[in-house]
C-alpha positions in Angstrom: 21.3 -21.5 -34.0 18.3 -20.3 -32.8 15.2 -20.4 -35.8 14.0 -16.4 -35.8 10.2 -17.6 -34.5 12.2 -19.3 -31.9 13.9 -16.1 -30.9 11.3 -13.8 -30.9 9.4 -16.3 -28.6 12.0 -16.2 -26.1 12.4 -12.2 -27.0 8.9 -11.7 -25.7 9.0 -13.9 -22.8 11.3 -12.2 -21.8 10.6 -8.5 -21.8 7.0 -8.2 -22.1 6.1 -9.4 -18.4 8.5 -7.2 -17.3 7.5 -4.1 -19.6 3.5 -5.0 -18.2 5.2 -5.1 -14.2 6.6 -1.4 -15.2 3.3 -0.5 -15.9 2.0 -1.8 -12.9 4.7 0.1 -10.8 3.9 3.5 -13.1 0.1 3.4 -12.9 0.6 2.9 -8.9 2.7 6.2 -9.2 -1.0 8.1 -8.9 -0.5 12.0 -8.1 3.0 12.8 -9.8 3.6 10.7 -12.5 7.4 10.7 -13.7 8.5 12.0 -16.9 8.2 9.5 -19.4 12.0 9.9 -21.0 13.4 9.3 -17.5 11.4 6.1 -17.0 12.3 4.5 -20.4 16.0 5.8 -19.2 16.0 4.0 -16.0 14.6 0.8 -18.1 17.0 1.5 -20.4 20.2 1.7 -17.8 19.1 -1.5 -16.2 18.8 -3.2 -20.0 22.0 -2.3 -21.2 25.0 -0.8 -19.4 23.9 -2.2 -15.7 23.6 -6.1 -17.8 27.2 -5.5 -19.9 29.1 -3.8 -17.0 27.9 -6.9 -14.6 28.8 -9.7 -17.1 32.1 -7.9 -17.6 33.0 -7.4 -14.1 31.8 -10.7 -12.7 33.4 -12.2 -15.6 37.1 -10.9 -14.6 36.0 -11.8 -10.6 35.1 -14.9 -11.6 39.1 -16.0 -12.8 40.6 -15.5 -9.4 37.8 -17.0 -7.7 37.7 -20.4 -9.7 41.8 -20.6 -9.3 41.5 -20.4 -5.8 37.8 -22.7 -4.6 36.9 -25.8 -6.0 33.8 -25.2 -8.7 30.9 -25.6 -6.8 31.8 -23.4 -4.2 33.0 -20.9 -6.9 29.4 -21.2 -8.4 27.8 -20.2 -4.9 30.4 -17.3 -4.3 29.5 -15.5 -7.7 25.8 -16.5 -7.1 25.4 -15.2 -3.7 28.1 -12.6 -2.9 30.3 -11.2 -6.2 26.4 -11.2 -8.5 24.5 -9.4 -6.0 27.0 -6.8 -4.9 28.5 -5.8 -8.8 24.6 -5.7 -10.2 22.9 -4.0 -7.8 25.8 -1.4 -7.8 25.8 -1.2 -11.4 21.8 -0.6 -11.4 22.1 2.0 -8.4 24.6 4.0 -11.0 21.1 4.9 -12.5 20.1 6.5 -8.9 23.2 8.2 -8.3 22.6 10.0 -12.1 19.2 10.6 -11.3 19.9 12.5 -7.6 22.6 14.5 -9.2 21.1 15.6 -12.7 17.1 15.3 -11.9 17.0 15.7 -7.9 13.9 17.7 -7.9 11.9 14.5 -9.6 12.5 12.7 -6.1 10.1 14.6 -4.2 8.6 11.5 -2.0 9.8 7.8 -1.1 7.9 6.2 -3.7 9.6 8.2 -6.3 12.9 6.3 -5.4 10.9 2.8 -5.8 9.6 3.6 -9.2 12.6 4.3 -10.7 14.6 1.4 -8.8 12.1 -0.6 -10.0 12.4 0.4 -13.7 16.2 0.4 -13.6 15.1 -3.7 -12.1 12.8 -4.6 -14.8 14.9 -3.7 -17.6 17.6 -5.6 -15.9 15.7 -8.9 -15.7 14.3 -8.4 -19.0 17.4 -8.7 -20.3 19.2 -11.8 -18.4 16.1 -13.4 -18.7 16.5 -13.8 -22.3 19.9 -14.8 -21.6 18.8 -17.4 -19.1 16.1 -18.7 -21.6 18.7 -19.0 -24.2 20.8 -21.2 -22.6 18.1 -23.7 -20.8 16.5 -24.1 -24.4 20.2 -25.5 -25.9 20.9 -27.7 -22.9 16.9 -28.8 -21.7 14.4 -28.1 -25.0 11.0 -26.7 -24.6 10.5 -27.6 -21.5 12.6 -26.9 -19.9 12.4 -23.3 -20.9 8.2 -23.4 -20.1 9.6 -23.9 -16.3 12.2 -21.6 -16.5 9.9 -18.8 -17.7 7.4 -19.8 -15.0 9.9 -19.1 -12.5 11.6 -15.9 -13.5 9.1 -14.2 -15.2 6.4 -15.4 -12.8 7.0 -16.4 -9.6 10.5 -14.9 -9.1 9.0 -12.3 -11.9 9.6 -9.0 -9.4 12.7 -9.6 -8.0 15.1 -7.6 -9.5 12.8 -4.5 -9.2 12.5 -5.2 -5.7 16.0 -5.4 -5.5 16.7 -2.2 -6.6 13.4 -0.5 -5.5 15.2 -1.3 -1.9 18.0 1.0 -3.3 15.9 3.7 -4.7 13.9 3.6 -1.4 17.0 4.6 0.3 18.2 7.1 -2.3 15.3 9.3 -1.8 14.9 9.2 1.8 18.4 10.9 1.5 16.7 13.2 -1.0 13.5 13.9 1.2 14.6 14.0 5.2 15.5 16.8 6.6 17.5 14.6 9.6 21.3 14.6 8.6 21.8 11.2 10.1 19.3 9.2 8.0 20.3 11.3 4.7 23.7 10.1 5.4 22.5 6.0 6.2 19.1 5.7 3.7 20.9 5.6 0.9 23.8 2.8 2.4 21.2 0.7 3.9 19.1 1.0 0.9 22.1 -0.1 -1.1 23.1 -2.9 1.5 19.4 -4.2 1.7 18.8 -4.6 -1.6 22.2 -6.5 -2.3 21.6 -8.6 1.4 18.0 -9.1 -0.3 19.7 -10.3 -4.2 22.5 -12.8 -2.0 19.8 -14.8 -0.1 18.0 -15.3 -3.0 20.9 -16.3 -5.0 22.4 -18.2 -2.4 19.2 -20.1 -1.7 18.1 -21.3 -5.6 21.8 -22.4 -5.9 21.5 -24.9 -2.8 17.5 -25.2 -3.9 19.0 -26.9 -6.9 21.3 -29.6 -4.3 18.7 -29.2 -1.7 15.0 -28.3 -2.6 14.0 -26.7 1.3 16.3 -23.6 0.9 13.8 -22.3 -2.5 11.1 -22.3 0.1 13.9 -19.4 1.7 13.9 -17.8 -1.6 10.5 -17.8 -2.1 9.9 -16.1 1.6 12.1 -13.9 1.5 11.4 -12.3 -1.9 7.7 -11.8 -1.8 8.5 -10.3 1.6 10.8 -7.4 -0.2 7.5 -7.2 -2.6 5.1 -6.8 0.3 7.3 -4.4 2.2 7.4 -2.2 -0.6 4.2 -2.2 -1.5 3.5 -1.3 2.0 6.1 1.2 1.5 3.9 2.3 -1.6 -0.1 2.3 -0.1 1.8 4.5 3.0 3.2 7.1 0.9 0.0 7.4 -1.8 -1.9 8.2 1.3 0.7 10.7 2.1 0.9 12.5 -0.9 -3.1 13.0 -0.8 -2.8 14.6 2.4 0.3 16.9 0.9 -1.7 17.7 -2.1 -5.0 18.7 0.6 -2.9 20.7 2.8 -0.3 22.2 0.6 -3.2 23.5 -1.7 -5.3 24.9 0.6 -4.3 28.4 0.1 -3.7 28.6 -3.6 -7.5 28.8 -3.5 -7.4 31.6 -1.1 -4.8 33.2 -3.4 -6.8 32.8 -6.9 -4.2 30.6 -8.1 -7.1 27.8 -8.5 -10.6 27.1 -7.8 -12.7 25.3 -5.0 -13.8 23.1 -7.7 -10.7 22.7 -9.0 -9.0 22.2 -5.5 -11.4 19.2 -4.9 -10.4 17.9 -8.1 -6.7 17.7 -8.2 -6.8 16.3 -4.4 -9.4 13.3 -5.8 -7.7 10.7 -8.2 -10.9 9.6 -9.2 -11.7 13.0 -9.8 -8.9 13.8 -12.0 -9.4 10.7 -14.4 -13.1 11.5 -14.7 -12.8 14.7 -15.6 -10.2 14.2 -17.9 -12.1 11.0 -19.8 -15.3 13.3 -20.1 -12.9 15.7 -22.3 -11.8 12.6 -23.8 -15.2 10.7 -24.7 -16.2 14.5 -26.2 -12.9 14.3 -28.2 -11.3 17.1 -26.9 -8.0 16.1 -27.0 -6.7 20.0 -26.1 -8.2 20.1 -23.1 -7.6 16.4 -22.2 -4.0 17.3 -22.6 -4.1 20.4 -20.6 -5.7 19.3 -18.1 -3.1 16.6 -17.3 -0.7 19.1 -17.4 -2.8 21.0 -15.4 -3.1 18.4 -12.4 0.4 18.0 -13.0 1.8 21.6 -12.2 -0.6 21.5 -9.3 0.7 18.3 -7.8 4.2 19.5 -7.9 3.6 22.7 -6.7 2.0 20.9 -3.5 5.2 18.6 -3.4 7.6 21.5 -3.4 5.6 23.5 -0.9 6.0 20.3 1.1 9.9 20.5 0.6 10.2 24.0 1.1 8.2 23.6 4.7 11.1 20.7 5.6 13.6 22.8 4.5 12.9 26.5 4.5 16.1 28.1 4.0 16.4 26.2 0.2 16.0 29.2 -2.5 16.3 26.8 -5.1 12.8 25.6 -4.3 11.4 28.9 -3.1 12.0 29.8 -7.0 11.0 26.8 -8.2 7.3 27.4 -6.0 7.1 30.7 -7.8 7.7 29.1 -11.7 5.4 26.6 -10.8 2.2 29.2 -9.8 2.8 31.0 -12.9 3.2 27.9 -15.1 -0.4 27.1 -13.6 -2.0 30.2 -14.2 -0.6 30.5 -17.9 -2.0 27.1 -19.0 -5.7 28.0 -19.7 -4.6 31.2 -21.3 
């Protein structure tokens, strides 16, 4: 039995680098920041029912499977093929909620990677405390120390990159006016990141008979991470150029100033105008102000939809709540 320091060690080993990744992820989320409630629920989903409905399905996979294959080459077919394809399903059910009950939150590509990633880190942060459970009963202290070193570290972002493959694809489907690629994102998106989960399953189980294959692994992983952040810089840059375009003629139309247009198209701008309310301790106007910049950026983001898909009414009346939620705010 596990001594309760003992346990809250491994406890926080194993979900705070992951909670400080989902920081990272949120603070790179610059413009449009998600709701809060539906970040800690894609954390959530990937923590809990994405972890139990895995174990329980791989569990009852894994009985044919070991009746039919010797062991070892039952360990690499639940490593490498039945693991990847029943979790990263599993997370993507978070997706699948999100684009039918909170759609109009995926207004750009990197909306669908921060919430793939969240539904990833809360996922890890879970099995890795599983994981450092069971090397501290069968290898002591340090073998744990490497273990954490590796999943929390250098192996640290997979499972958001995993998944932030899948959410990639979910709201490309949610953004592109082409009927072809909303039909393929999301199943490429889905097939990547489980083709992305197998090789690096596949690889650390042969790593272990091996060594060379890790090096794979190790390729192969921080080349999702790189891709996506790729994927990330590209689309910050584009949502600055929505928020300059799609604003332009609010200002014409009264609905907000030239000083306030240069503002809310700055990021820079927007924090330092909100910390000199702060440092004053004005915390109304902090607050409003964020919610000002808010309602500004999505009213940008839904023009943008509206000029891909002009005939939606749904977000021609969603443009026209969002001007007068803007121009109620100071009043």
């Amino acid at each position: 039995m596990l001594l309760l320091p003992t346990a809250a060690l491994i406890v926080a080993v194993g979900i705070v680098p992951m909670v400080v990744y989902a920081l990272i992820l949120w603070w790179f989320d610059r413009y449009e920041k998600e709701p809060l409630p539906l970040l800690t629920a894609a954390f959530l989903w990937g923590a809990l029912p994405a972890i139990l409905f895995s174990v329980i399905v791989e569990l009852v996979l894994d009985v044919p499977i070991s009746y039919f294959v010797q062991p070892a080459v039952a360990g690499l077919i639940g490593a490498a093929v039945v693991a990847p394809v029943v979790e990263e399903t599993v997370k993507a059910g978070a997706l699948v909620l999100l684009i039918l009950f909170f759609r109009h939150e995926l207004d750009s590509p990197l909306d669908g990677i921060i919430y793939g990633g969240l539904v990833g880190f809360g996922f890890a942060a879970v099995e890795n405390i599983f994981y450092f459970i069971d090397v501290l009963d069968s290898s002591g202290l340090g073998g744990l120390v490497q273990l954490v070193i590796l999943r929390a570290f250098v192996f640290g972002l997979n499972h958001a990159m995993f998944t932030g493959v899948t959410g990639l694809g979910v709201a490309l489907m949610r953004t592109s006016p082409h009927m072809q690629l909303k039909l393929v994102a999301p199943v490429i998106g889905l097939a990547g990141g489980i083709a992305a989960h197998a090789i690096h399953n596949g690889s650390v189980v042969l790593g272990a008979e091996l060594c060379w294959p890790c090096v794979i692994a190790l390729i192969t992983d921080w080349g999702g991470v790189l891709l996506l952040l790729g994927v990330i810089a590209f689309t910050t840059t584009q949502e600055h150029r929505w928020l300059v375009t799609f604003l332009a003629d609010e200002v014409e139309s009264g609905t907000l100033s030239k000083e306030d247009y240069r503002t809310v198209c700055s990021y820079t701008e927007r924090l330092a105008s909100r910390a000199r309310a702060l440092l004053r301790g004005d915390i109304a106007r902090w607050r409003k102000l964020g919610r000002y910049y808010h309602l500004l950026t999505e009213l940008a983001f839904t023009k943008r939809r509206l000029s891909r898909f002009p005939g939606e009414s749904e977000t021609q009346a969603r443009i026209s709540r969002l001007r007068q939620q803007v121009k109620r705010v100071w009043v």
